[in-house]
KENUKOL-778354 format. One record per residue: residue number from 1; x, y, z of N, C-alpha, C in turn. Coordinates in steps of 0.1 Angstrom, whole numbers. Layout:
<atoms>
     i    n_px    n_py    n_pz   ca_px   ca_py   ca_pz    c_px    c_py    c_pz
   NUM       X       Y       Z       X       Y       Z       X       Y       Z
...
</atoms>
This chain:
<atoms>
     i    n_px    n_py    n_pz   ca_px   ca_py   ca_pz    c_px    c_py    c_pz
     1     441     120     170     438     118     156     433     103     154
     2     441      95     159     434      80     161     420      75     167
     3     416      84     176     404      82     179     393      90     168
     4     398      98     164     383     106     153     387      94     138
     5     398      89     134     397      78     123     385      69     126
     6     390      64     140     380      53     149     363      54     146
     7     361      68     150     348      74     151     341      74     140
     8     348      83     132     342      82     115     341      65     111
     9     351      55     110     349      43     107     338      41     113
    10     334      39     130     322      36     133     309      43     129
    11     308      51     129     296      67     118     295      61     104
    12     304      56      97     302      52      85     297      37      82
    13     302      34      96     292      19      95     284      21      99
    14     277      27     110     258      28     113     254      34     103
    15     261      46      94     252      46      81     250      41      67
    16     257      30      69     254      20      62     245      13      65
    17     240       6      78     231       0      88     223       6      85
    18     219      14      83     205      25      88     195      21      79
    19     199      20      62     191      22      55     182       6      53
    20     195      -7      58     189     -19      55     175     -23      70
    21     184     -14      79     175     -13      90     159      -7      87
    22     158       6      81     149      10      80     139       4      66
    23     147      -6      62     139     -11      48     134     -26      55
    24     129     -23      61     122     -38      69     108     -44      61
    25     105     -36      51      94     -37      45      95     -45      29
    26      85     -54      30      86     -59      17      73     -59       8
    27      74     -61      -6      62     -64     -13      60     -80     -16
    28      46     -84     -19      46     -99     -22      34     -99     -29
    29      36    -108     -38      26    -107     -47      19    -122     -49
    30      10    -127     -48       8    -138     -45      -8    -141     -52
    31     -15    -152     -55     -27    -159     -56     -34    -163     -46
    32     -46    -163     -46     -53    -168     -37     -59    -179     -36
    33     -65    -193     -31     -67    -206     -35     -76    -205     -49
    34     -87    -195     -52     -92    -191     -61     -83    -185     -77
    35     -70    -185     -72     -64    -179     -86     -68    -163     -84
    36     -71    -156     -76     -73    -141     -77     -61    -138     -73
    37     -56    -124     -79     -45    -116     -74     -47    -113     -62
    38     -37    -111     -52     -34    -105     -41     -21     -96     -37
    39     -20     -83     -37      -7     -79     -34      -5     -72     -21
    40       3     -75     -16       4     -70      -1      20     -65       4
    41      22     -50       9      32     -46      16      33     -50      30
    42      45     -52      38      44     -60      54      55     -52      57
    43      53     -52      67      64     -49      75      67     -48      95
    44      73     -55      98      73     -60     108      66     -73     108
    45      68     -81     102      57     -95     103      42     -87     104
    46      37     -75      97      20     -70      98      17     -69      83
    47       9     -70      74       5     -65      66      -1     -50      66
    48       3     -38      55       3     -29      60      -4     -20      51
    49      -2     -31      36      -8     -26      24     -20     -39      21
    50     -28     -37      16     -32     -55       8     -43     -47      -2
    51     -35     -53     -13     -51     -49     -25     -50     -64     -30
    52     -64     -67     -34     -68     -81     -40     -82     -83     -47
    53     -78     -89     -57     -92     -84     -69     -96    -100     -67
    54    -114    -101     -70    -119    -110     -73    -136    -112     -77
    55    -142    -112     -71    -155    -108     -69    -160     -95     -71
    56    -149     -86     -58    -148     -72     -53    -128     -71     -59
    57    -131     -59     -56    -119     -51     -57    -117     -49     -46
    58    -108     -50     -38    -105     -46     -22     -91     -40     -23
    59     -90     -28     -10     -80     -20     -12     -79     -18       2
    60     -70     -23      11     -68     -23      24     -55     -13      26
    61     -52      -5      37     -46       0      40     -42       5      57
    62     -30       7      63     -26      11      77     -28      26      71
    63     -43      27      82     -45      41      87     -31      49      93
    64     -30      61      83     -19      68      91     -21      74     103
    65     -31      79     107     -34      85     121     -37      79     130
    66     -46      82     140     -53      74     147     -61      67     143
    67     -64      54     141     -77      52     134     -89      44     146
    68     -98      45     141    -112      42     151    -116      31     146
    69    -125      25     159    -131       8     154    -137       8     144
    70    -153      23     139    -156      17     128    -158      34     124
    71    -166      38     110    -170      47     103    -163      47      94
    72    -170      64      87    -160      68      72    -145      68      74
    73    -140      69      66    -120      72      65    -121      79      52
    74    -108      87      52    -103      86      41     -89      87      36
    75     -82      83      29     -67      85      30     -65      89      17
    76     -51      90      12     -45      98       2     -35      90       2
    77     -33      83     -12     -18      77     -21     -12      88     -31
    78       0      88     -29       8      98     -34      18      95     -40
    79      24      98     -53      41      96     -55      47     110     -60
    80      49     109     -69      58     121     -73      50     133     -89
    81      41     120     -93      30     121    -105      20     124    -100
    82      10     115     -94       1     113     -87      -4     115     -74
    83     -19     123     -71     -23     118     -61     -41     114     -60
    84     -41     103     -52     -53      97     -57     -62      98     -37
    85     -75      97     -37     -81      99     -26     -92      93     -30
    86     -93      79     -17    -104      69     -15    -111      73      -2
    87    -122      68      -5    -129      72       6    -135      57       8
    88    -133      55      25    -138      39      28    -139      41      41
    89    -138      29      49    -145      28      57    -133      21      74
    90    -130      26      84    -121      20      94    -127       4      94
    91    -116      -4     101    -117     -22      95    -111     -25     115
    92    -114     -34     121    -106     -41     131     -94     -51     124
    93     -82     -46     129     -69     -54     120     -74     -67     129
    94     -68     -74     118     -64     -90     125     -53     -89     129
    95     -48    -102     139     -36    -102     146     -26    -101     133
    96     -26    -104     122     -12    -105     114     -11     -90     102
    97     -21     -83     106     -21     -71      98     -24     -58     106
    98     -20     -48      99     -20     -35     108     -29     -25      98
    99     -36     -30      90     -47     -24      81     -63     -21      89
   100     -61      -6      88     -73      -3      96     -81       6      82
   101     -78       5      72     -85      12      62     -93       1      50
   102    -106       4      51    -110     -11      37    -118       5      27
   103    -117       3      13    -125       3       7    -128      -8     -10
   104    -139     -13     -11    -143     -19     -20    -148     -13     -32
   105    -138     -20     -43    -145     -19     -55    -139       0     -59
   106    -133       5     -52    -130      19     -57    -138      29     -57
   107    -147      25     -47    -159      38     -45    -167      31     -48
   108    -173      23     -63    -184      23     -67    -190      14     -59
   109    -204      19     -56    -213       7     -52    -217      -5     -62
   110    -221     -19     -55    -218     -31     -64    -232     -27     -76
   111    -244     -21     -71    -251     -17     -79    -250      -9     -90
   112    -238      -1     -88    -236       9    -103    -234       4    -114
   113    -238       7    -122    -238       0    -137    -222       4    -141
   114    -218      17    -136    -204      19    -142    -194       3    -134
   115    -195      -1    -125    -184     -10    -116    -181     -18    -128
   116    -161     -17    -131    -160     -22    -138    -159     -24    -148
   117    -165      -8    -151    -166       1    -168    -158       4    -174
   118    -155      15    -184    -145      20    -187    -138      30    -177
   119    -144      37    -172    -138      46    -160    -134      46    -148
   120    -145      31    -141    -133      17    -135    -122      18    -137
   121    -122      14    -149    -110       2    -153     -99      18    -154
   122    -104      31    -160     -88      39    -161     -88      45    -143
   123     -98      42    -136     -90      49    -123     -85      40    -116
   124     -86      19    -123     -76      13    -118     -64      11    -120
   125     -61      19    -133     -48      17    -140     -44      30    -134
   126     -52      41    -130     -44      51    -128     -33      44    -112
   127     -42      41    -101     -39      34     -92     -27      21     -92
   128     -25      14    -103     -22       9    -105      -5      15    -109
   129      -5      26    -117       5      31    -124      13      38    -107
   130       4      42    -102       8      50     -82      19      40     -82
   131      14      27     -77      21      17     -67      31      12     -77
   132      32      21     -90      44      10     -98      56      26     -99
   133      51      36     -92      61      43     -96      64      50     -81
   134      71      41     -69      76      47     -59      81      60     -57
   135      88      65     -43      81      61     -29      64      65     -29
   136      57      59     -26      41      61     -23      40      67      -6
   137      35      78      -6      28      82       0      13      75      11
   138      12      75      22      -2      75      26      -1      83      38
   139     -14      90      33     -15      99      43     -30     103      47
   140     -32     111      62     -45     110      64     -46     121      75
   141     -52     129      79     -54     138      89     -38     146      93
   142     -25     146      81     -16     156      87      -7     142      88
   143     -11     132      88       5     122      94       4     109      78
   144      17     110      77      14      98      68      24      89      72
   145      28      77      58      42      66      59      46      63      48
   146      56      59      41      60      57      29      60      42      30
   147      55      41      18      62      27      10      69      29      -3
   148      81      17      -6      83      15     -17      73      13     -28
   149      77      18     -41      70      16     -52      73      -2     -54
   150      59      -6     -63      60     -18     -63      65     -27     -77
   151      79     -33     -75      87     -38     -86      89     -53     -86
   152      77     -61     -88      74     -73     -81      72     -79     -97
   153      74     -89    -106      76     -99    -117      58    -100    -116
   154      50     -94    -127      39    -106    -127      27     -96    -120
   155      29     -90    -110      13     -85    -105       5     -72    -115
   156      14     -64    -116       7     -54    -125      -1     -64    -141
   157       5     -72    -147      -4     -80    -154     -17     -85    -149
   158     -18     -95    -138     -28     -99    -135     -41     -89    -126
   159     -32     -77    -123     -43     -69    -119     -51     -59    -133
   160     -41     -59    -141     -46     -52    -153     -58     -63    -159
   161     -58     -75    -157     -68     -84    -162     -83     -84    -156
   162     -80     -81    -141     -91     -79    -133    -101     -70    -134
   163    -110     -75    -131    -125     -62    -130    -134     -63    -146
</atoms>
């Protein structure tokens, strides 16, 4: 009987461990020397997520599947409301990131007269509303990863300013 007390006490501490274990992941929300927003999910010391407005609109992402050195992609953000589908382009990660997905500006080309419009601006807030209402979804060919939704002081303002 003393040894199953034992057991259970040790079972109930690894499942306590598990979850701080598997939450290795953080959000950060940060400026760029320019004053542009930048928001970025990490995990494992890689960036995994990164969207950052300025010029362009950029929306970086860790390809869920396999991903390849260059061509189309496309992946799928998801929560419990929403699901949204970018079409962009595979990226070579840098050593400090694991983002093999870019697309700019939200589809539109920089020549569209819409970039930036009113229909911009609600499929950024739709996007926007995604990453504020967790767990998010990415997925791509059958495999995806979760991230937390994002509950960070300050970014949803300055991205709503953007564009």
């Amino acid at each position: 009987m003393r040894n199953h007390r034992q057991l259970l006490v040790i079972l109930i501490a690894l499942m306590a461990c598990v979850p701080a274990l598997a939450a290795d992941g953080a959000w950060k929300f940060e400026r760029d020397p320019r004053d542009h927003p930048m928001l970025t999910y990490a995990e494992g010391g890689k960036t995994v997520f990164l969207m950052a407005c300025g010029r362009a609109f950029g929306l970086h992402a860790k390809y869920p599947a396999t991903a390849k050195k260059t061509g189309k992609a496309t992946i799928v953000l998801a929560n419990a409301k929403t699901k949204m589908t970018f079409v962009g382009e595979f990226q070579e990660p840098e050593a400090d990131s694991a983002t093999t997905f870019l697309q700019w500006d939200l589809g539109y080309s920089r020549q569209d007269p819409g970039l930036f419009g009113p229909a911009w601006n609600r499929q950024k807030t739709a996007l926007l509303n995604l990453l504020s209402a967790g767990p998010i979804t990415v997925s791509a060919e059958g495999r995806s990863y979760q991230m937390p939704g994002v509950s960070l002081p300050d970014w949803r303002q300055a991205f709503d300013q953007c564009g």
